[in-house]
C-alpha atoms as an extended CHARMM CRD file, in Angstrom:
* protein
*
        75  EXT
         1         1  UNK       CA             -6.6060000000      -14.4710000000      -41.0650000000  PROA      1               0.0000000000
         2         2  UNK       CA             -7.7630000000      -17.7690000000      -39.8100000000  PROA      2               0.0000000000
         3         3  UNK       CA             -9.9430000000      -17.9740000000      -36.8210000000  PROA      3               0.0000000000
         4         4  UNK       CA             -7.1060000000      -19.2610000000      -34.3800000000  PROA      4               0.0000000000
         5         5  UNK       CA             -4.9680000000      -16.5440000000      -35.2030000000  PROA      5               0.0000000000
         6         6  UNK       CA             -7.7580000000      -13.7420000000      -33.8330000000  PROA      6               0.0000000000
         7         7  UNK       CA             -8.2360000000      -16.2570000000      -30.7260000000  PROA      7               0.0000000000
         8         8  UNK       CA             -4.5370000000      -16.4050000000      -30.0450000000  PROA      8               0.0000000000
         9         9  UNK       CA             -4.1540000000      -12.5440000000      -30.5150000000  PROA      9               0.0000000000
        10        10  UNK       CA             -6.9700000000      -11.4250000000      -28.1740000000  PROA      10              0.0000000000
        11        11  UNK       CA             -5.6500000000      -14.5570000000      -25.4790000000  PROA      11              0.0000000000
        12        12  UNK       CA             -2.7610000000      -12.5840000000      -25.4640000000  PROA      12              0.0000000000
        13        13  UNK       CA             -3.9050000000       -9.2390000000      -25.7560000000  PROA      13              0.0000000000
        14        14  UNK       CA             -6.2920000000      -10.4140000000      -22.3370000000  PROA      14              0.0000000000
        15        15  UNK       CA             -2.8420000000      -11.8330000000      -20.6080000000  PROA      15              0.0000000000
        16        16  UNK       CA             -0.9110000000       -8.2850000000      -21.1740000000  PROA      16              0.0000000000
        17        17  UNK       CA             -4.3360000000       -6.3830000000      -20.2120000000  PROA      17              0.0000000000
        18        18  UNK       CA             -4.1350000000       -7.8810000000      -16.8620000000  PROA      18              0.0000000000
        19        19  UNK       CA             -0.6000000000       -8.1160000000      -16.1510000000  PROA      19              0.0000000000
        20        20  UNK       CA             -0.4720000000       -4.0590000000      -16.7410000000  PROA      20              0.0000000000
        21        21  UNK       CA             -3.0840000000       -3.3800000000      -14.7200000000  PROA      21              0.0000000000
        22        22  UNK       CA             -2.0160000000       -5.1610000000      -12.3270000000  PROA      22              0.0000000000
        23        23  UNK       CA              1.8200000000       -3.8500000000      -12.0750000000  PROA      23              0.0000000000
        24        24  UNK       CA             -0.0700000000       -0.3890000000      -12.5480000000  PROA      24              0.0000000000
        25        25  UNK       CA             -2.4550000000       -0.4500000000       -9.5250000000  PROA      25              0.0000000000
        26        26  UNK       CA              0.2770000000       -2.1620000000       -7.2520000000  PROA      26              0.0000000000
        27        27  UNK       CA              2.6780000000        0.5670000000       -8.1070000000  PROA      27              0.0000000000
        28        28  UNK       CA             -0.1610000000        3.5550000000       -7.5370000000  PROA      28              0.0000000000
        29        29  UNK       CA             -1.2470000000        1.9040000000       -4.2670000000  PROA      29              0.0000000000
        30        30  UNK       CA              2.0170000000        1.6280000000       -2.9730000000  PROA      30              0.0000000000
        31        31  UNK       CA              2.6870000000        5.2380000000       -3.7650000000  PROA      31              0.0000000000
        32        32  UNK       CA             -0.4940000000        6.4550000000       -2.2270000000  PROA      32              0.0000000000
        33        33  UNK       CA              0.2170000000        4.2700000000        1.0460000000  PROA      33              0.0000000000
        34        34  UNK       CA              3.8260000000        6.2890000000        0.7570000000  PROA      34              0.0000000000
        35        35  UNK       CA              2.4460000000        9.4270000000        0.7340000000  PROA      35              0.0000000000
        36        36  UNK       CA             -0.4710000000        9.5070000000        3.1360000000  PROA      36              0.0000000000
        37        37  UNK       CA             -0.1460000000        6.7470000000        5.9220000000  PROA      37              0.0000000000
        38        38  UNK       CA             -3.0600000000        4.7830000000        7.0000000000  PROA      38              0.0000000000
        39        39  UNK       CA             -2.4570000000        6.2360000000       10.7920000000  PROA      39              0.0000000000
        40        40  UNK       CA             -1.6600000000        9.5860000000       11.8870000000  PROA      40              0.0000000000
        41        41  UNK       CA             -0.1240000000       10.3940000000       15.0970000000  PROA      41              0.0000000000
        42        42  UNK       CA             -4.0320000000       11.8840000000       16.2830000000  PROA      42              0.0000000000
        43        43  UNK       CA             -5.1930000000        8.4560000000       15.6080000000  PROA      43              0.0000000000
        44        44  UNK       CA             -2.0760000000        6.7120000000       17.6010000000  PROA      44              0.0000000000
        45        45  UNK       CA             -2.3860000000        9.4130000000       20.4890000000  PROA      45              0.0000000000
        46        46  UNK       CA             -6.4570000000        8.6260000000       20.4480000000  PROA      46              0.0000000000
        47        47  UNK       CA             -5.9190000000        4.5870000000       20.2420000000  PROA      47              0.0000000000
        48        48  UNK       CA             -3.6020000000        4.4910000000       23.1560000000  PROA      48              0.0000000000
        49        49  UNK       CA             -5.5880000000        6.7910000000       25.3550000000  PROA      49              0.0000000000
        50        50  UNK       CA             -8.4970000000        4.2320000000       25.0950000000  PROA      50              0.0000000000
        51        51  UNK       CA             -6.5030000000        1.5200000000       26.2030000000  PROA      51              0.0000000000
        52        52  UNK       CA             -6.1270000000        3.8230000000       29.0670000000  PROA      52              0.0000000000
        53        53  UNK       CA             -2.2480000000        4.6350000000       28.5670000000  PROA      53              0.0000000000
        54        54  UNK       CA             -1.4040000000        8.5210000000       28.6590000000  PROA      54              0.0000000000
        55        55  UNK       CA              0.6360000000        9.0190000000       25.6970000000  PROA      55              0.0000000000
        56        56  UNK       CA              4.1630000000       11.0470000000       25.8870000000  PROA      56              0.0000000000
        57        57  UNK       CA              5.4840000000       13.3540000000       22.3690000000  PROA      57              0.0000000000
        58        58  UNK       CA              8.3790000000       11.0820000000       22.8910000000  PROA      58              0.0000000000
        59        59  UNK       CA              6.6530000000        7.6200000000       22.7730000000  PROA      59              0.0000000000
        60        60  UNK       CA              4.8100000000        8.8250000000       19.6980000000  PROA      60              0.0000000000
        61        61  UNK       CA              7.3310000000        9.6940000000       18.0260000000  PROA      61              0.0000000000
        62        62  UNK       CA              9.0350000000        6.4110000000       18.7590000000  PROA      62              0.0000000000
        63        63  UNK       CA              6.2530000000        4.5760000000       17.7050000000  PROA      63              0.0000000000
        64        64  UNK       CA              5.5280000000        6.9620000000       14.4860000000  PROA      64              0.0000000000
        65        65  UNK       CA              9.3420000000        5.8030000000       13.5020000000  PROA      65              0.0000000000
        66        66  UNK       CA              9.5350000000        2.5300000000       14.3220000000  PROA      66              0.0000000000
        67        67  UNK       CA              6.2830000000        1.8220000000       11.7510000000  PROA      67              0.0000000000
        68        68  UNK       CA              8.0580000000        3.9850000000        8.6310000000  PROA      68              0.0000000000
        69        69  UNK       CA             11.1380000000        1.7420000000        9.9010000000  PROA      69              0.0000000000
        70        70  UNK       CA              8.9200000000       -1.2270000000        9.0530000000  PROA      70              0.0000000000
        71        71  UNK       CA              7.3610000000        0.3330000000        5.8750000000  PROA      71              0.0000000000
        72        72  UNK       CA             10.7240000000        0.6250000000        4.9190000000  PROA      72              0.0000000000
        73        73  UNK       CA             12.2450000000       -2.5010000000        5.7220000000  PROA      73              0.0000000000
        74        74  UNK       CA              9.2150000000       -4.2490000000        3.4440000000  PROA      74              0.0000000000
        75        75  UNK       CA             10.3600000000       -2.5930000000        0.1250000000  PROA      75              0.0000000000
């Protein structure tokens, strides 16, 4: 084979590399954002109790919804 030909296969060998691993790691991310949130309702009840608001089960919950509302709304 001539030299182009090996330049032209590993060009696009490189192209589909990156495009897979990118897809790939999107995909896993997204799943691991899915399954374990970035804040917990702890972290919520803490937050709000240093900006000096005394948080209700009810409000948190409200809150905790509204954001997988949002999550979901993205998708």
């Amino acid at each position: 084979m001539s030299t182009g030909i090996w330049i032209l296969i590993v060009i696009v060998a490189l192209l589909a590399g990156l495009a897979l691993g990118f897809f790939g790691a999107r995909r896993y991310m997204e799943k691991y954002i899915r399954e374990n949130p970035p804040i917990s309702e702890d972290q919520m009840r803490t937050m709000m109790m240093q900006m000096g608001q005394r948080p209700s089960e009810k409000k948190l919950h409200q809150m905790m919804n509204s954001m997988k509302q949002q999550q979901s709304e993205k998708r």
